[in-house]
C-alpha positions in Angstrom: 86.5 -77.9 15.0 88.4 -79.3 18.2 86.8 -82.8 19.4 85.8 -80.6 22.4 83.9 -78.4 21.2 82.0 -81.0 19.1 81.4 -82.8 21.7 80.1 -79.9 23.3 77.7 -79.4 20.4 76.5 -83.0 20.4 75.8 -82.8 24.4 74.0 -79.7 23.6 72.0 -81.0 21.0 70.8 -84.0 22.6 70.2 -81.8 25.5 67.6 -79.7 23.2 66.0 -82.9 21.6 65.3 -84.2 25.4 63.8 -80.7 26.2 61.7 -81.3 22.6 60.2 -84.2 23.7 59.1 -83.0 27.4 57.1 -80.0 25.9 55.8 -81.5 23.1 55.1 -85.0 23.2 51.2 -85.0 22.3 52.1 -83.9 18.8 50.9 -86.2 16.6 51.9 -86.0 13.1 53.7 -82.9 11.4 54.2 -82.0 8.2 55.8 -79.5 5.7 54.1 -78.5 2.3 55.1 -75.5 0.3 56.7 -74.4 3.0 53.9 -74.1 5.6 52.8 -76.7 8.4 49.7 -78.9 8.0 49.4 -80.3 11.8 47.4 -82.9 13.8 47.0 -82.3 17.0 45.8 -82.8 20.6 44.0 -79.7 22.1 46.6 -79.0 24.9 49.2 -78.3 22.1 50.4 -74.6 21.1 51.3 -73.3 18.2 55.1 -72.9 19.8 55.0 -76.7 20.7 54.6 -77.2 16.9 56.9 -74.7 15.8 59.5 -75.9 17.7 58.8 -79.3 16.4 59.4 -78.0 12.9 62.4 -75.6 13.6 64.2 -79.1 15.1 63.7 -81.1 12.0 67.2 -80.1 10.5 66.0 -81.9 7.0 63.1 -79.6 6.7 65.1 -76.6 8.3 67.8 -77.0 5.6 65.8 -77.5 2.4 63.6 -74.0 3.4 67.1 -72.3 3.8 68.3 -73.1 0.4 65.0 -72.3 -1.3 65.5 -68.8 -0.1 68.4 -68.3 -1.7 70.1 -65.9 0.4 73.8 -65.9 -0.8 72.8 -66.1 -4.7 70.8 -63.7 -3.8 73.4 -61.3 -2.3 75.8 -62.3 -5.1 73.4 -60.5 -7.7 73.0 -57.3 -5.9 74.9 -54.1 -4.5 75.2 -55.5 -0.9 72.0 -55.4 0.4 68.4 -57.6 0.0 65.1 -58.1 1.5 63.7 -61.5 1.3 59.7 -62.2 2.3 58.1 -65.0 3.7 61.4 -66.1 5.8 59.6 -68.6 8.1 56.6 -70.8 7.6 53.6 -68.7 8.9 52.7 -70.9 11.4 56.5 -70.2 12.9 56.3 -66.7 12.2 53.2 -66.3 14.2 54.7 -68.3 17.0 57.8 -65.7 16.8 55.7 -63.0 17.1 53.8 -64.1 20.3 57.5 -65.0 21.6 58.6 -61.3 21.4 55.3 -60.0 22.0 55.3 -61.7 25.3 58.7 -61.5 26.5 58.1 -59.4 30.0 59.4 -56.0 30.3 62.6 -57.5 32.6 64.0 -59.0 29.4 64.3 -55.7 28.2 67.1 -53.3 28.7 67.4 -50.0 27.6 70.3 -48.6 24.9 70.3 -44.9 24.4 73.3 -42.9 23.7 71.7 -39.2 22.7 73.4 -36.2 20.7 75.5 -34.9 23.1 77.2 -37.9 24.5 77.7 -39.4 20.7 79.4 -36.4 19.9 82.1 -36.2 22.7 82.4 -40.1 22.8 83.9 -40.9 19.0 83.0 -44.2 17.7 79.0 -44.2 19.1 76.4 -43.9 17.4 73.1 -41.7 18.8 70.5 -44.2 19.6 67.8 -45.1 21.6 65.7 -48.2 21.5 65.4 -51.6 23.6 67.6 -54.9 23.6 66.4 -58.5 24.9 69.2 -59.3 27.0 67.8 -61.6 30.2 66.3 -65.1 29.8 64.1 -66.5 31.4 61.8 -64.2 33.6 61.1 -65.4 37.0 57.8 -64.1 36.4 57.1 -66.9 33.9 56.0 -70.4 35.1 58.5 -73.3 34.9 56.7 -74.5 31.9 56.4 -71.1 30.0 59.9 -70.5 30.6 61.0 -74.1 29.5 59.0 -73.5 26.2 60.2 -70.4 25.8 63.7 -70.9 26.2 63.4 -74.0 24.3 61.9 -71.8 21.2 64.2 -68.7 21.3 67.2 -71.6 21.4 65.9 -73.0 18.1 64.7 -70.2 16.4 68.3 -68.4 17.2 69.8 -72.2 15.6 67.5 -71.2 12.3 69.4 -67.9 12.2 72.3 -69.5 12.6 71.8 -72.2 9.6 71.6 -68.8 6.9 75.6 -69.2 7.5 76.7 -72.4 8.8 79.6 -72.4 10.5 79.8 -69.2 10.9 80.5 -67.2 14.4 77.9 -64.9 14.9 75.3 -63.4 17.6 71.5 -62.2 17.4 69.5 -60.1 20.0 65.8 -59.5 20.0 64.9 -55.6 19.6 62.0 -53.9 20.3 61.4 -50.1 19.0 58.7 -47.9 21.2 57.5 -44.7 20.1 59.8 -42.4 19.6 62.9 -44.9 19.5 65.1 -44.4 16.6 69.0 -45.1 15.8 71.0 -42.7 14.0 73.1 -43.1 11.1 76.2 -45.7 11.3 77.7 -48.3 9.3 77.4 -51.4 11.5 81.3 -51.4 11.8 82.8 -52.8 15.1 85.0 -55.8 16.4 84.3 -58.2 18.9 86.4 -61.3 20.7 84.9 -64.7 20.8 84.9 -67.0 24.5 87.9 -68.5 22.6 89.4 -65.1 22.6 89.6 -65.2 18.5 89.3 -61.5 17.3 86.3 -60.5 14.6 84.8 -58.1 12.6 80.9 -57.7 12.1 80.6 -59.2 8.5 77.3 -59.5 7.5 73.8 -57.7 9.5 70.6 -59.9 9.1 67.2 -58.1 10.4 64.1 -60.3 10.8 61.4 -58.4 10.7 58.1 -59.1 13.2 55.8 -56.3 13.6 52.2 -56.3 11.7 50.4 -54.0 10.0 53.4 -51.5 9.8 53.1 -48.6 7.5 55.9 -46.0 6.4 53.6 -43.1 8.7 54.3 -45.3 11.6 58.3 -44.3 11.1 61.0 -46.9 12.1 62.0 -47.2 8.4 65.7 -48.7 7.8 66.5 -45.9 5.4 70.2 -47.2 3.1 71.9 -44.1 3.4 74.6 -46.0 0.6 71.8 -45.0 -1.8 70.3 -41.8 -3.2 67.2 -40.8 -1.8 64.4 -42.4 -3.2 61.4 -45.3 -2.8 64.6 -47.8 -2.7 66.5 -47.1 0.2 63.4 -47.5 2.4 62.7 -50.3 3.8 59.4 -50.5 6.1 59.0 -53.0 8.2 57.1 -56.3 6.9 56.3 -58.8 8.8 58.4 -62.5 8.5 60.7 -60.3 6.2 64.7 -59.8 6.6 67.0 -57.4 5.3 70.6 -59.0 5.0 73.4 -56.6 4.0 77.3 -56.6 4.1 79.3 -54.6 6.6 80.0 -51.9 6.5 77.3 -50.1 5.5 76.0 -46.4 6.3 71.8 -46.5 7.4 69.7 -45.4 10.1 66.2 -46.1 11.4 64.3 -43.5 11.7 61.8 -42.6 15.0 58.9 -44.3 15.7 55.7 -42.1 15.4 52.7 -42.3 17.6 49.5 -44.5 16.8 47.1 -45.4 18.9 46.7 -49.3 19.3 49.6 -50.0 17.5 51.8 -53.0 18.6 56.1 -51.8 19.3 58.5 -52.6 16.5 60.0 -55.8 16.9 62.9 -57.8 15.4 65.6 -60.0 15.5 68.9 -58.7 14.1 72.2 -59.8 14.4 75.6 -60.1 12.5 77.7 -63.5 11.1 81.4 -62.5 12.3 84.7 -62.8 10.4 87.7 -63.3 12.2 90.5 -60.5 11.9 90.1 -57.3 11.2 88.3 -57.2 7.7 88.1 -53.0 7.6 91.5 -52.2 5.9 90.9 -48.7 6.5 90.4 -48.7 10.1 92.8 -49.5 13.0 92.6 -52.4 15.6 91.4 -51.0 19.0 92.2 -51.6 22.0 91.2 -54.4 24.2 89.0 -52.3 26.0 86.6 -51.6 23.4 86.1 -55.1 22.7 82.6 -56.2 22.7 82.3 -60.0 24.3 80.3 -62.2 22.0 78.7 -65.5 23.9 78.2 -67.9 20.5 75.6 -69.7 22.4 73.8 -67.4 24.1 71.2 -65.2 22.2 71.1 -62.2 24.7 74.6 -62.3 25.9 76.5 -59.4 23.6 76.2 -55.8 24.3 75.0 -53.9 21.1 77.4 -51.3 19.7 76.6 -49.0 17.3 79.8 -47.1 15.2 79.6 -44.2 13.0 83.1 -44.8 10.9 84.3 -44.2 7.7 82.9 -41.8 4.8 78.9 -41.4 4.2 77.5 -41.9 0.6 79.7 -45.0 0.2 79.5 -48.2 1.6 83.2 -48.2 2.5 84.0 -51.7 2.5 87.6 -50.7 2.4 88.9 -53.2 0.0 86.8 -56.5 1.3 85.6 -58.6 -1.8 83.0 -60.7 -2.4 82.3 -64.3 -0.9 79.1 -65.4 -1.3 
């Protein structure tokens, strides 16, 4: 790392820590037990103010990380793994009434259907809604501080799976009838520094309640035969991490009455170069830009490459 861009990171950091201690000064005393938060506080504190008091304590942060296991985890299987019970509750609950409450305006449609999938090669058929604008100017100052403050360190915690690693998360919310057609995840993207990557590894954090496999908007691991195995309904403060590339689809959300959207968080760790021996470098053009420090920066894309039934990795090996 160049002594600019860790000085960057330091100003940055000490940046968030001053935000910290505007919003959330009245904590207090926090603490971590078996993984969940045992709290003291004033009544003016939220549940966010204390989750974001927990997600900044890099100690704590760290040690949860390495008691899930992620890479060993990985390392024992075919490629792909759910792990439960990613976040503390209390933070998982505070996730959940982030996305829940993120205003419409944060929201922008992606939806590519049959027709246009077919005569454009590389896209994938798809239709569902990406977080892309922060913060709303229908928020108040405070709301938007906390916010952004909390979808900064929450992104950090995704960040820590893989440290070091270049990667990019969006926040993706599924209405009914939203679905995303079969694709393996494969594309390339260019970094601010203009460093060329390939998607490596796609992490989904799961935060809808209550869903059941009638409610539809099932990851469905079309590397797999068909069977209970391959699909995986959304649980809440679960995550599905699996290596690139990889053929699945989400299937369409069904109607149900009451029923909260489908949300998530899901993104991809990067490797730079072009780590699909089987595919060609495109062009410039099709690059997708990748902002490392902005959550909601990247565009999503969604390619349908390679041969189905396999997961096509085309020659990668191992690293975790």
């Amino acid at each position: 790392m160049t002594k600019k861009r860790k000085r960057d990171r330091r100003l940055r950091e000490e940046k968030q820590h001053k935000e910290l201690d505007g919003i959330s000064g009245t904590i207090n005393s926090i603490s971590n037990k078996n993984g969940q938060l045992e709290v003291c506080h004033d009544r003016d504190d939220t549940l966010m103010d204390i989750s974001i008091k927990w997600l900044s304590d890099r100690t704590a942060v760290r040690n949860h990380i390495e008691q899930m296991d992620l890479f060993g985890k990985l390392e024992t299987s075919d490629g792909l793994i759910r792990i439960e019970n990613v976040l503390p509750d209390n933070v998982a609950e505070a996730a959940l009434n982030w996305v829940k409450n993120l205003p419409n305006d944060q929201f922008e449609i992606r939806k590519i259907d049959r027709k246009t999938s077919l005569r454009e090669n590389g896209t994938t058929e798809h239709h569902f809604y990406l977080k892309n604008i922060f913060p709303s100017k229908r928020m108040t100052v405070k709301t938007r501080k906390r916010y952004g403050l909390f979808e900064k360190m929450i992104t950090q915690f995704l960040r820590d799976l893989w440290p070091k690693k270049r990667c990019v998360f969006s926040v993706g919310k599924y209405n009914c009838g939203n679905y995303i057609a079969e694709h393996d995840d494969h594309a390339y993207v260019t970094d601010n520094d203009g460093t060329f990557c390939s998607r490596d590894l796609a992490v989904i954090l799961y935060l809808t309640k209550g869903w059941t496999e009638e409610d539809g908007g099932i990851l469905i691991d079309l590397s797999k035969e068909s069977g209970s195995d391959n699909r995986f309904v959304p649980i809440f403060n679960s995550m599905v991490a699996f290596e690139v590339p990889r053929f699945h689809e989400v299937t369409a959300v069904k109607p149900r009455q009451g029923r909260d959207s489908r949300y998530s968080i899901f993104g991809w760790f990067l490797e730079e170069g072009d780590i699909y021996s089987y595919h060609k470098v495109p062009q410039p053009s099709s690059f997708t830009k990748v902002e490392p420090d902005d959550l909601s920066s990247h565009s999503c894309s969604l390619n349908f490459h390679g041969k189905k039934g396999s997961n096509n990795s085309g020659g990668k090996k191992k690293k975790w």
